[in-house]
N, C-alpha and C positions, 0 to 999 in steps of 0.2 A: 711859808706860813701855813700854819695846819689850815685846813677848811669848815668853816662854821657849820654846823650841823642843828637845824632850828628843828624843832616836833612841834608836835600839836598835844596839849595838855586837855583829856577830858575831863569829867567834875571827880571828884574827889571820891574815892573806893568804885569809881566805874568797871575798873580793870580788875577785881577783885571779885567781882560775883563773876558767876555763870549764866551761860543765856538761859532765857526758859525753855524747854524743849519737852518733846517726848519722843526717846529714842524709838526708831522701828530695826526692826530684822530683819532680815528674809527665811522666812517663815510661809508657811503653806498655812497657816492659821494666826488671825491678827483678831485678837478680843481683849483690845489694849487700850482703844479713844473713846468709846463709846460713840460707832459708829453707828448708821443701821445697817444693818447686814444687807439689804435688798437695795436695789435702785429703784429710781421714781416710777409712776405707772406706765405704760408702755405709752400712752396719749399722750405725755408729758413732752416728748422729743417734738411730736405733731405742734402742738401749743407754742412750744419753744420756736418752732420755724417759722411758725405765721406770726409771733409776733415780731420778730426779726428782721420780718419783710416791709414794716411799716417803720423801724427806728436804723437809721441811718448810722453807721460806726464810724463815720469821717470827721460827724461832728460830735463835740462835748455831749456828754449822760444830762438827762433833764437837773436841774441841781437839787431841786424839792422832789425827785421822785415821787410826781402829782399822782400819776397811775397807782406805781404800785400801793402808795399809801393811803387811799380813798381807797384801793381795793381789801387792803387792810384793817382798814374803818370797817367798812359793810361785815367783815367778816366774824372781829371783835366787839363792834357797838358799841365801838369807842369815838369819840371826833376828832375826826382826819386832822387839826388844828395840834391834837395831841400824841399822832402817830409819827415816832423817830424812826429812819433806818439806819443801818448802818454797814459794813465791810466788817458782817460778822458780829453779835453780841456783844464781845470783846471790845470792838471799838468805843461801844457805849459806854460802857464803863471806864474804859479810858477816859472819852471826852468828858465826865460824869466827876471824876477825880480833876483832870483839870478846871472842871467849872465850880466844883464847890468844896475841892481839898487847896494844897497850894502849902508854900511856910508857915509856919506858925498854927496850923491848923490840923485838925483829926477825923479818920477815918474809925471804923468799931466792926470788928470781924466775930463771928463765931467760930473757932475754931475747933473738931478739923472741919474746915471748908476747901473750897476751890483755892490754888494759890496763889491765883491770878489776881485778885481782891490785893493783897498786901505787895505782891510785886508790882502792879501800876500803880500804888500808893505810893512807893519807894519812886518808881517815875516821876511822878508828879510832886516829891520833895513833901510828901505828904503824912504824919506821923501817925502810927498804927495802934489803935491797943486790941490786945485779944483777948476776949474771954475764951474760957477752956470750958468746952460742953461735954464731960464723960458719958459712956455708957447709960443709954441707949441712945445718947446723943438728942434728945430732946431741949428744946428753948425753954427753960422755963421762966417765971416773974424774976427769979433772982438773978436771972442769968440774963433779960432785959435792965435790971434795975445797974448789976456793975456795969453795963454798957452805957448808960447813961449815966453813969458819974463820970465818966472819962468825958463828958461833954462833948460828944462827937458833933463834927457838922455834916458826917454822911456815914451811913450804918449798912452794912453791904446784911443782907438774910439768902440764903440759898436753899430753895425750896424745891422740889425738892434736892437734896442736898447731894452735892458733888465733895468726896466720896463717898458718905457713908448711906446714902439712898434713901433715907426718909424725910417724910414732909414735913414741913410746924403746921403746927395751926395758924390758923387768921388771928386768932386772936393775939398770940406773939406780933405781928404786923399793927394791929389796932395800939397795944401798950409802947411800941417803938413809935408812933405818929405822932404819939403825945409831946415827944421832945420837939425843939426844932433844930432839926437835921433832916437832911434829905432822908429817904427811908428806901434803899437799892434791891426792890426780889426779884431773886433771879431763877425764871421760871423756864429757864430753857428745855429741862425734860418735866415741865406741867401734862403734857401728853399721855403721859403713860400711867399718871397715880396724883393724887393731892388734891387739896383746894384751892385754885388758886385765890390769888388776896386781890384780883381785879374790880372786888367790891369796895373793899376799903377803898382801893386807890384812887375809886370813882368819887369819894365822900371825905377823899384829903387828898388835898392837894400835892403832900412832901412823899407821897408814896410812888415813887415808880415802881413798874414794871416790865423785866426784860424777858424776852422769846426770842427762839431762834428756830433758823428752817433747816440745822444743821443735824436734826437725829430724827424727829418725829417725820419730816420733810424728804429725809433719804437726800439732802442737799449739804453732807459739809462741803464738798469739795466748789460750792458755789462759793460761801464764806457770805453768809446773809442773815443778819440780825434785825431783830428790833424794839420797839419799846412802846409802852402806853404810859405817858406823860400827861401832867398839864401842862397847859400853853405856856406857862410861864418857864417850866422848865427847858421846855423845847427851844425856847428862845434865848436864853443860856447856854445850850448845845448848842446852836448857831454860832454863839462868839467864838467859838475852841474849835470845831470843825474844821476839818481841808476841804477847799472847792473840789466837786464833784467827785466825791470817796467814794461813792455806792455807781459801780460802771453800768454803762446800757444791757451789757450782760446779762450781770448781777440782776437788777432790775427785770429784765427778761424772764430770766430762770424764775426769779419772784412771781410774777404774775402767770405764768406759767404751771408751777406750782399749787398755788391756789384757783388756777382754772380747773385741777387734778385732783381739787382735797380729799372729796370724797374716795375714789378709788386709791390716793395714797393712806388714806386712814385707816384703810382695811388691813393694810400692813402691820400695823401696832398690835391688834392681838394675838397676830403671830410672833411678832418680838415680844411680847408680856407673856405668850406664852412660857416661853424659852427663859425668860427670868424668872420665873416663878419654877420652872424645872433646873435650873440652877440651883435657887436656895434650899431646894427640895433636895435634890444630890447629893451637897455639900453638908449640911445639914445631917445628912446623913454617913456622913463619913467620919469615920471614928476622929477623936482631935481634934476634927476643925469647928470653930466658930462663925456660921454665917450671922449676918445681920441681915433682918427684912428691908425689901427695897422697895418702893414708890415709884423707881425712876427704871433704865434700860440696864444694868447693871446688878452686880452683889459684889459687895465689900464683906471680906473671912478673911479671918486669924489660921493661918497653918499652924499644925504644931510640932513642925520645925521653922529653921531661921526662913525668911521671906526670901532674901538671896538666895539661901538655895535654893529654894522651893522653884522660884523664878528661876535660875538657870537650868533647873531639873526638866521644865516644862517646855521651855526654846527647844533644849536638846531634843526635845520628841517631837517638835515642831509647832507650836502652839505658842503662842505670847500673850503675856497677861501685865497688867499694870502693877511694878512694885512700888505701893504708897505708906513703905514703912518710915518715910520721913514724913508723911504726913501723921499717918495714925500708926505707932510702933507697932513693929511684924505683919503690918496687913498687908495684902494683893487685894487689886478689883478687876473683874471677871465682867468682858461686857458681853451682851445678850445676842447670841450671832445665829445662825439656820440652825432647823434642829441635827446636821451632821455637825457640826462646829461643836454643840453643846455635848453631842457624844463623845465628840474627840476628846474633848476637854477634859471631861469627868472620869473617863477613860487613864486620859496621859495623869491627871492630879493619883488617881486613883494607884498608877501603877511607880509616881515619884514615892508616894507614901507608904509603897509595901518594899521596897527597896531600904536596905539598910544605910544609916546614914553615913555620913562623911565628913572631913571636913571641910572648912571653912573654904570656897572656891576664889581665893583673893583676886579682885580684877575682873573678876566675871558678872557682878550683881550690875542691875542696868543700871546706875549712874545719873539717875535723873537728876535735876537740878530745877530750884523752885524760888 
């Protein structure tokens, strides 16, 4: 008798996407995540040990993260009742989509944005409409007003905006609180350029607001988010949450962190420097189109295809991010020490005097969103 052979069936077109990812290389130069270039301040490590010496690893991470979120209060002047953290900004928005997306129900992206917005939407069985923001990628009323015909019950704003680097105004966030839907900015690089909408959010209640300590912080590799909430929302992220998601670690690195702020902050006009000598570069480079940035970053149009451009750039050692499925033909270029940014401009400099080629099949990086 043949032998039964039983599988496990996952949900329907599972197997059919790709994971999210952002390939790396090995590469002597990576300005590809929008990392910071620099690590935290040298008293950072100090901070990190002594707090360590008092939180125990044998037992469970506090679950409310009382510390570090009172310390995060004091810092924003926001109330601790309304301070979320998380295992990364990312997670917020996850648990954000399973609290107030779900069947039958909608999410409202600007599109290009981050693409993490519509894939934990897809997660969360949660239906997506996109408005399409062109050149110069600004929010404007009209482009609030199709989002809210689509009657979303959460409206994801990316301020400043992941990829194309600029900020909306508040006042875009004010005409989105009018509806009800949650109202998701995501302020991860507020650090470097913008206004943040921390006022509205204080004066409505459906406005969140997400940070993270993964660029400004010099802390992705902690993987530490967070958010200013009201209460009410917070307590909705309770329901959807996993016990103890945010480790003693984590928490650690946290408070640790902002024991440092000051001296980590001094950091950032040396990375704004280095952006701003980016757009300035490129800009100047025959062909290319940059776009002004707010954030650690520049998002430019090559003018040749993006693939090659990107495989041109590896070959000389350098990696940069191809987001021609996000915004067609573009690369973005993140903000790295000023040898990094020589290398860069340098290696772009010496793809684009090189005659062209063809088509490198096989070789463009293969992201998947």
């Amino acid at each position: 008798m043949d032998e039964v052979r039983r599988r496990a069936h996952p949900r329907p077109g599972l197997r059919q996407k790709e994971p999210y990812r952002s390939p790396q290389r090995p590469v002597p130069i990576r300005l590809n995540t929008n990392e910071s270039p620099y690590p935290p301040p040298p008293r950072f490590a100090r901070e990190l040990s002594r707090i360590l010496q008092r939180w125990p690893l044998n037992r469970y991470p506090d679950w409310e993260a009382t510390e570090l979120r009172s310390a995060l209060a004091e810092r924003t002047g926001w109330p601790v009742e309304g301070v979320v953290v998380a295992n990364g900004s990312n997670e917020i928005i996850h648990q954000l989509v399973l609290a107030y997306g779900g069947p039958g129900r909608r999410a409202a992206v600007f599109e290009p944005t981050y693409p993490l917005y519509t894939r934990l939407a897809w997660v969360g069985y949660t239906e997506v409409a996109h408005v399409r923001v062109e050149p110069p990628f600004e929010i404007t009323a009209e482009h609030v007003e199709q989002a809210l015909r689509a009657k979303p019950h959460v409206v994801f704003v990316c301020s400043p905006n992941n990829p194309t680097g600029n900020a909306q105004g508040a006042d875009v966030v004010d005409r989105l609180a009018d509806a009800n839907a949650l109202v998701v900015v995501d302020e991860a690089y507020i650090e470097f350029g913008g206004k943040s909408a921390q006022e509205v959010a204080a004066r409505e209640p459906n406005v969140a607001i997400l940070r993270t300590f993964s660029k400004a912080f010099s802390m992705a590799g902690a993987r530490l988010g967070y958010g200013l909430v009201a209460p009410e929302v917070h307590t909705d992220i309770r329901q959807v949450r996993l016990p103890y998601h945010v480790g003693t670690l984590t928490q650690a690195a946290g408070l640790a962190a902002l024991a440092t702020a000051d001296e980590g902050m001094e950091i950032l006009d040396q990375i704004r420097r280095q952006r701003d000598r980016l757009f300035e570069g490129l800009s100047e480079t025959p062909g290319v189109e940059a776009f002004p940035s707010d954030a650690n970053f520049v998002l430019f149009l090559p003018p040749r295809p993006a693939e090659h451009v990107w495989q041109a750039l590896v070959e000389r050692g350098v990696l940069v991010r191809n987001l021609s499925m996000v915004v067609p033909g573009c690369l973005r270029v993140s903000a790295g020490t000023p040898d990094e940014t020589s290398a860069f401009l340098g290696a772009l400099a010496d793809v684009l005097e090189q005659p062209g080629r063809a088509d490198p099949a096989g070789t463009s990086e293969g992201e998947s969103w």
